[in-house]
C-alpha positions as CSV (number, residue, x, y, z in Angstrom):
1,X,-4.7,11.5,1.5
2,X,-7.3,8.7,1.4
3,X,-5.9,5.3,2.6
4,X,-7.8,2.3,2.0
5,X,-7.7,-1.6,2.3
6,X,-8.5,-3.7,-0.5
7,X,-10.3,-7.0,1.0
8,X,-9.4,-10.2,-0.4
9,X,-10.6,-13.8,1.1
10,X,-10.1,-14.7,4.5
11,X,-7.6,-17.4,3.9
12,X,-4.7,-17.5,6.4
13,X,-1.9,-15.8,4.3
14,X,-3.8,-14.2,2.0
15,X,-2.7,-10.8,1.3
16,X,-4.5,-7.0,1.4
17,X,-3.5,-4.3,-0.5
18,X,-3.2,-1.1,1.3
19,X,-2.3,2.4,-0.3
20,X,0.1,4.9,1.0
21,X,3.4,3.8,1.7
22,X,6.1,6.1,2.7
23,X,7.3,6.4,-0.5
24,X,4.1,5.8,-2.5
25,X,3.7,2.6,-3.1
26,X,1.1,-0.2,-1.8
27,X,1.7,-1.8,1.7
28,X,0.7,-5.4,1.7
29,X,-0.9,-6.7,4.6
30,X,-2.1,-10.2,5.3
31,X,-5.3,-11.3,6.3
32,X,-4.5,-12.5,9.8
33,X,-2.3,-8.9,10.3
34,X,-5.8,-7.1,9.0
35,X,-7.4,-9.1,11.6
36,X,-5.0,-7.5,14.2
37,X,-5.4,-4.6,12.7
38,X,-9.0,-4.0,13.2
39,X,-8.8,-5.2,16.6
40,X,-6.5,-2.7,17.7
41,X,-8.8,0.2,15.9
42,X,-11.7,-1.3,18.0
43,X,-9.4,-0.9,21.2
44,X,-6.3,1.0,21.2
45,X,-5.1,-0.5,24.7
46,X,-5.7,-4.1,24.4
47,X,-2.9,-6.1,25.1
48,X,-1.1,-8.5,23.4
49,X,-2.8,-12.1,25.3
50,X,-6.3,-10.4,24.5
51,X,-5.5,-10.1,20.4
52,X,-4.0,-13.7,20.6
53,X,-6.9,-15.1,22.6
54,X,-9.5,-13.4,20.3
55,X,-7.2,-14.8,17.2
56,X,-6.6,-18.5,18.6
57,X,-2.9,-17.8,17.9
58,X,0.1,-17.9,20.5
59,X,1.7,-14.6,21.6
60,X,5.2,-15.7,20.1
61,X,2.8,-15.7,16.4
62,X,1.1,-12.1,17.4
63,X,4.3,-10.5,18.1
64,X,5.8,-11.4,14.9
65,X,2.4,-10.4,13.0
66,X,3.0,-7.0,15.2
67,X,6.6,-6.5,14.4
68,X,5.8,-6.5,10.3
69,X,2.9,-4.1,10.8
70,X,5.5,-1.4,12.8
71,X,7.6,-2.3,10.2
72,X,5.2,-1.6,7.3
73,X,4.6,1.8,9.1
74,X,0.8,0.8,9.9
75,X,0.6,0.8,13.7
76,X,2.9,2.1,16.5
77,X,2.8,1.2,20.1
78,X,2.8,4.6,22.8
79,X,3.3,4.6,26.5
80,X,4.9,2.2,28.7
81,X,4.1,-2.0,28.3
82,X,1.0,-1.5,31.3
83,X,-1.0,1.3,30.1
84,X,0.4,2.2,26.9
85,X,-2.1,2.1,23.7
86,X,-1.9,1.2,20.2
87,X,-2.0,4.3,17.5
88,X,-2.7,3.5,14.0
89,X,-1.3,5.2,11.6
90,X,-2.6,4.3,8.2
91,X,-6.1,4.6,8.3
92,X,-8.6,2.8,6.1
């Protein structure tokens, strides 16, 4: 299957369409959680205070932003909390 983001603007909040959800429908992500997104297919083992430095958000914000996209079946954290890696699941 071919999975794919559709862009919108870069407004905080502003949502992105992404294509195949577990069940076959669209996954919604918001700009800031594409953000996080591409950052952790850059780097699969950067850690949480790296994302939220590069963002300019606190690490209480990140984790939440994290937290929807395991929930939304896009990313999934491997390994122990030091030296564990990021796997992305959904690719675009």
């Amino acid at each position: 299957a071919t999975f794919g983001f559709k862009t919108a603007g870069k407004e905080k909040g502003d949502a992105i369409n992404t294509t195949g959800g577990p069940k076959g429908g669209p996954k919604i992500m918001t700009s800031r959680q594409k953000d996080i997104y591409d950052l952790i297919k850059g780097d699969p083992s950067i850690s949480r205070n790296a994302m939220a430095v590069a963002l300019s958000i606190n690490v209480s914000a990140l984790r939440k932003h994290l937290d929807a996209l395991r929930a939304k079946g896009i990313i999934a954290r491997e390994g122990p909390a030091k030296g564990g890696h990021w796997e992305i699941l959904i690719n675009d």
